[in-house]
DODO-633669 format. One record per atom (N, C-alpha, C): x, y, z. Coordinates in steps of 0.2 Angstrom, whole numbers, padded with zeros to 4 digits, always signed. Example, Ala and Ser with C-alpha at 12.3 -4.5 7.8 and 13.67 -1.06 7.14 Angstrom:
residues 2
+0066-0028+0039;+0062-0022+0039;+0066-0016+0039;+0064-0011+0035;+0068-0005+0036;+0064+0000+0039;
This chain:
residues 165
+0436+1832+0589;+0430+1836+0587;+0432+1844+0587;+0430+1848+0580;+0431+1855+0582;+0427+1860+0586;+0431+1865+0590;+0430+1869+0595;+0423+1873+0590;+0418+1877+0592;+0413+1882+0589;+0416+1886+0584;+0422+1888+0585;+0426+1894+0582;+0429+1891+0575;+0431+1884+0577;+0439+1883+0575;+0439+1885+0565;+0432+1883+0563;+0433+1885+0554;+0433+1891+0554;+0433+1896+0559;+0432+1905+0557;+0441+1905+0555;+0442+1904+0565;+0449+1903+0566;+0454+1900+0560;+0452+1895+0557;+0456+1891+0549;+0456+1897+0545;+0449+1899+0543;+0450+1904+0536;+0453+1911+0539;+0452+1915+0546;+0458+1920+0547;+0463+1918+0544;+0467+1913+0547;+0474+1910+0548;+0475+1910+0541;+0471+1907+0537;+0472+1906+0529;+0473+1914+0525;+0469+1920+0527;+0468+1922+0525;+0476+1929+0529;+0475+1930+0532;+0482+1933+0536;+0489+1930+0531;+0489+1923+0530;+0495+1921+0528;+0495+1924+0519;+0489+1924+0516;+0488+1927+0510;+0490+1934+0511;+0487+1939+0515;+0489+1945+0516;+0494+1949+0518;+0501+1943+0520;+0506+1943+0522;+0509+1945+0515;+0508+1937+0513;+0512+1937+0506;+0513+1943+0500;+0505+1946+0501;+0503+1952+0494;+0508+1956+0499;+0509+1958+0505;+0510+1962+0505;+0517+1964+0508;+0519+1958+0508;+0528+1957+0506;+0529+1959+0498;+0524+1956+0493;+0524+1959+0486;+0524+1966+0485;+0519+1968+0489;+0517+1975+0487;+0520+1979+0491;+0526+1978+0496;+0530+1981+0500;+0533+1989+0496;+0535+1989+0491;+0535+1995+0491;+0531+2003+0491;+0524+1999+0490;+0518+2002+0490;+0516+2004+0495;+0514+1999+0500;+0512+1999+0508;+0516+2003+0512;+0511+2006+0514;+0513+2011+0520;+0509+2010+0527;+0503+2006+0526;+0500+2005+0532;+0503+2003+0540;+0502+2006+0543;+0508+2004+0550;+0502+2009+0555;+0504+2006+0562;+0501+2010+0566;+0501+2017+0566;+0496+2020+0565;+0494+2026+0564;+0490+2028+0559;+0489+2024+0555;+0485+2026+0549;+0481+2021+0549;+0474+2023+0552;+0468+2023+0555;+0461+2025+0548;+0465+2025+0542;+0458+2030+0538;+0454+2022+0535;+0457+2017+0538;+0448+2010+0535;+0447+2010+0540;+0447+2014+0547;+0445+2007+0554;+0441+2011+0554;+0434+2008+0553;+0428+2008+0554;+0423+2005+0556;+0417+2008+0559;+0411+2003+0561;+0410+2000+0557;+0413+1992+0555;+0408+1989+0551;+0405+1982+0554;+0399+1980+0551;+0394+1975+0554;+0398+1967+0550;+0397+1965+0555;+0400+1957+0552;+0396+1952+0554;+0395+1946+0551;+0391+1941+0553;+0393+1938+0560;+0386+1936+0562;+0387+1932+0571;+0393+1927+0570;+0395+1924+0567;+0403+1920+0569;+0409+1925+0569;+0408+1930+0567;+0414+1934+0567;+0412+1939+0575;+0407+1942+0576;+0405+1945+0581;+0405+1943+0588;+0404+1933+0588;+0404+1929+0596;+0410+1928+0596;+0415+1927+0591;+0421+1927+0590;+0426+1929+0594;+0424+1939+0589;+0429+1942+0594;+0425+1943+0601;+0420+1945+0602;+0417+1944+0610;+0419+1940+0615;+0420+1933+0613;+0422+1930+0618;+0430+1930+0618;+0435+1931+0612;+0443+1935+0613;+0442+1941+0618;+0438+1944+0619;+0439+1951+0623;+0434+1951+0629;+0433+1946+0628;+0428+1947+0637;+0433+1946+0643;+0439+1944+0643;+0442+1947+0650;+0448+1952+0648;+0447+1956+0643;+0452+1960+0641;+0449+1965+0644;+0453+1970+0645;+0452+1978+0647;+0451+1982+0641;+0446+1983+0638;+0446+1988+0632;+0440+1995+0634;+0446+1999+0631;+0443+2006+0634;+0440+2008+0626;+0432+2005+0625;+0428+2009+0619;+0429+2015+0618;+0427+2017+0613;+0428+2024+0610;+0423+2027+0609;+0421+2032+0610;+0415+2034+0605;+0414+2037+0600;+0411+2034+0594;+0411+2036+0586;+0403+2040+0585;+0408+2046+0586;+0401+2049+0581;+0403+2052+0572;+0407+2050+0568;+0410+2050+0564;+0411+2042+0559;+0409+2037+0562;+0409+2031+0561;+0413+2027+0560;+0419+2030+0566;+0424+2026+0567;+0425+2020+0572;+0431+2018+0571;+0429+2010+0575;+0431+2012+0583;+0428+2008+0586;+0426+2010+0595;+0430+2006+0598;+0437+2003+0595;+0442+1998+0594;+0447+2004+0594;+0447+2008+0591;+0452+2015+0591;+0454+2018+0595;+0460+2016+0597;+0462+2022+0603;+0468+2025+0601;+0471+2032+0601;+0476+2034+0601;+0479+2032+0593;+0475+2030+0589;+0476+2029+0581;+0477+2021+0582;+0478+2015+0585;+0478+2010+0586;+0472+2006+0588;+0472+1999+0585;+0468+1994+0587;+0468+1992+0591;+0465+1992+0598;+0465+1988+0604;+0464+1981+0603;+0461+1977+0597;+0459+1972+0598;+0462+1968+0590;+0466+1970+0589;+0470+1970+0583;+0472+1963+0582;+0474+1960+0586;+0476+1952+0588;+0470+1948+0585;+0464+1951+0587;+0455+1948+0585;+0451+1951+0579;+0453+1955+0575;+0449+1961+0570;+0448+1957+0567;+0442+1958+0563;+0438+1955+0560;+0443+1954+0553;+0437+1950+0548;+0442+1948+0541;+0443+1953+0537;+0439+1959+0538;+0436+1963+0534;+0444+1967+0535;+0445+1970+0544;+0451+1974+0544;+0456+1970+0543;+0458+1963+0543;+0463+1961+0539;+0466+1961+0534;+0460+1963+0527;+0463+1966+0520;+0464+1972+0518;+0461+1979+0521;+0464+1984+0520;+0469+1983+0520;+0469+1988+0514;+0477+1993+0512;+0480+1988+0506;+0477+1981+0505;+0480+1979+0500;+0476+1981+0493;+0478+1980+0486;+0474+1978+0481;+0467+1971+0481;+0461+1973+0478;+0455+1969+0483;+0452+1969+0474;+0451+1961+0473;+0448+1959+0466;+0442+1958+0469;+0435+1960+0468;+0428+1958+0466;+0425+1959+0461;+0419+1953+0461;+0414+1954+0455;+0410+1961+0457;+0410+1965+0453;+0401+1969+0452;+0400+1971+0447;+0393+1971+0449;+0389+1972+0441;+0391+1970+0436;+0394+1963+0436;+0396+1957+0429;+0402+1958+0428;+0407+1962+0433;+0411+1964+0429;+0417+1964+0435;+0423+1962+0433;+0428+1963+0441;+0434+1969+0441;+0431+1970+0449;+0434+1978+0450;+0440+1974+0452;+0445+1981+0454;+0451+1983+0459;+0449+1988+0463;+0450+1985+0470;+0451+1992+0474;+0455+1993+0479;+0460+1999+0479;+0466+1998+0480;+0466+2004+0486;+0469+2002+0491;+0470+2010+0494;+0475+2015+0494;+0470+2022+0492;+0474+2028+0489;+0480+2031+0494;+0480+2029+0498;+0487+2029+0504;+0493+2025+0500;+0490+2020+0500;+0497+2014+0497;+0499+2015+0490;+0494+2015+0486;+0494+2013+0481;+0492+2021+0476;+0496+2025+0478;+0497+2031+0473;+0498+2031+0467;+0501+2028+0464;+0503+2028+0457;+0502+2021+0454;+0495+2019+0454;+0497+2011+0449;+0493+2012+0445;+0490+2008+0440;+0487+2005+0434;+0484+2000+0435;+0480+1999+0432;+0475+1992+0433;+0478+1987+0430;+0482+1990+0425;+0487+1982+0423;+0494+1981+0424;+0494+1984+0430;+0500+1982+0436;+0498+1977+0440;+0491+1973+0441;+0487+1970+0444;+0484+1963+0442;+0486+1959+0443;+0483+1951+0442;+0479+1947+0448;+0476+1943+0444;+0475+1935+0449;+0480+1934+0455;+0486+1934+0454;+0492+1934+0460;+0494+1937+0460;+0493+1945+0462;+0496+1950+0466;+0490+1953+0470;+0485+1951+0468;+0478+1954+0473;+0472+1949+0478;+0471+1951+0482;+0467+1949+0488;+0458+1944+0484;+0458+1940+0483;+0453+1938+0480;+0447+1938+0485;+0443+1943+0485;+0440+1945+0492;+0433+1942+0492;+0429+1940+0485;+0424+1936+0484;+0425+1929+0486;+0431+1924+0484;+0433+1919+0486;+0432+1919+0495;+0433+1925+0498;+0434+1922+0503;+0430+1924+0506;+0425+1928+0505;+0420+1933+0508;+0414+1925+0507;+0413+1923+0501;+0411+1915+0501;+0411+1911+0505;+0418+1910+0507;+0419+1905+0513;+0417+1909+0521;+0417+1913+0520;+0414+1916+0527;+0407+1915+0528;+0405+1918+0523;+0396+1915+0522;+0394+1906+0526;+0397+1904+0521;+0398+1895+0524;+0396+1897+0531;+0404+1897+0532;+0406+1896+0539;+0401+1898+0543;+0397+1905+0542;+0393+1908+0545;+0388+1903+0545;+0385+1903+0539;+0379+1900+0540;+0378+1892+0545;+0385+1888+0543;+0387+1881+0547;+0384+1884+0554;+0389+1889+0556;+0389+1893+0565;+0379+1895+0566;+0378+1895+0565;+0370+1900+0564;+0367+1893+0563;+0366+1887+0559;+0363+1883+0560;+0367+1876+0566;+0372+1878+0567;+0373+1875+0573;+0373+1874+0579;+0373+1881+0582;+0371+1885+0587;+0363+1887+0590;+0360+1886+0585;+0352+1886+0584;+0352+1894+0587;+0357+1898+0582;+0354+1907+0582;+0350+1909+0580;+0346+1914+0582;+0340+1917+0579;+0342+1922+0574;+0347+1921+0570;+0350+1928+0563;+0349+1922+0558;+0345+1926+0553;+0346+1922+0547;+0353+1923+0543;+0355+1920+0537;+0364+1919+0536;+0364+1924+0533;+0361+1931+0532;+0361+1938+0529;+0361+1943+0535;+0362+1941+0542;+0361+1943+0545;+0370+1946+0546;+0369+1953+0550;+0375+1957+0550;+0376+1961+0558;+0379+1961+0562;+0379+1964+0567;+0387+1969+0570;+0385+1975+0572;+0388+1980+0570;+0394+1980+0575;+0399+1980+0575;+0405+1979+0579;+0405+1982+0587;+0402+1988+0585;+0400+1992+0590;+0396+1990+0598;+0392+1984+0593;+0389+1981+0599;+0391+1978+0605;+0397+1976+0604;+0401+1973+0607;+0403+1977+0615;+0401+1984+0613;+0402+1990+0619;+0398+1987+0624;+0392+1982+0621;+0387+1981+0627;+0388+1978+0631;
């Protein structure tokens, strides 16, 4: 039988090994390393991803930060304290990110790494297909939310931050 977590846990796992790989690809490009802090931000994630890390860090020692700038309350000293548990959203920064908008598919690339490209430097295999996976999250979420008999509908987002509480 699996644990409450274990299909978040899958698609992390699925998804880290994806963002390995681009980014052994992209290795010349990539410069993200500790210290370079400009995506860690407050952002709100659905209830599987936020009971997730919560119950990962309830006997941890973490020392919140205070954002008044709308930076992440994870940040200490230009590092992620909870880095082991960060959501899916901070394990794609810094690479090339395929999405649909408005009928149409973007690139979005971070201007740290990725100074000098072209958009026809960029394919199906070389970039992070972030709708594909942002998809399966939804799932997951919603399976978790009608499993659990939570009170958030499956559009439901809660802010990392809360976590402080």
């Amino acid at each position: 039988m699996k644990k409450e977590f274990d299909n978040y846990h899958e698609l992390r796992d699925k998804i880290d090994l994806l963002t390995e790989k681009l980014s052994d690809k992209h290795t010349n490009h990539m410069v993200c390393k500790k210290g370079c802090d400009l995506c860690c931000m407050d952002y709100d994630v659905f209830p599987v991803e936020y009971n997730s890390i919560k119950k990962k860090i309830e006997n941890e020692s973490i020392d919140f930060q205070e954002s008044t700038d709308g930076s992440c309350i994870f940040l200490k000293d230009h590092a992620c304290q909870i880095y082991k548990h960060r959501p899916i959203i901070c394990r794609t920064h810094g690479l090339p990110l395929l999405f649909m908008n408005d009928e149409q598919w973007e690139l979005s690339a971070c201007e740290l790494n990725f100074t000098d490209f072209d958009d026809e430097d960029f394919s199906a295999e070389n970039t992070f297909p972030q709708d594909k996976f942002n998809s399966e999250l939804f799932i997951i979420n919603k399976n978790y939310i009608k499993e659990n008999n939570l009170q958030h509908s499956e559009f439901d987002l809660i802010p990392l931050n809360k976590l402080r509480d």
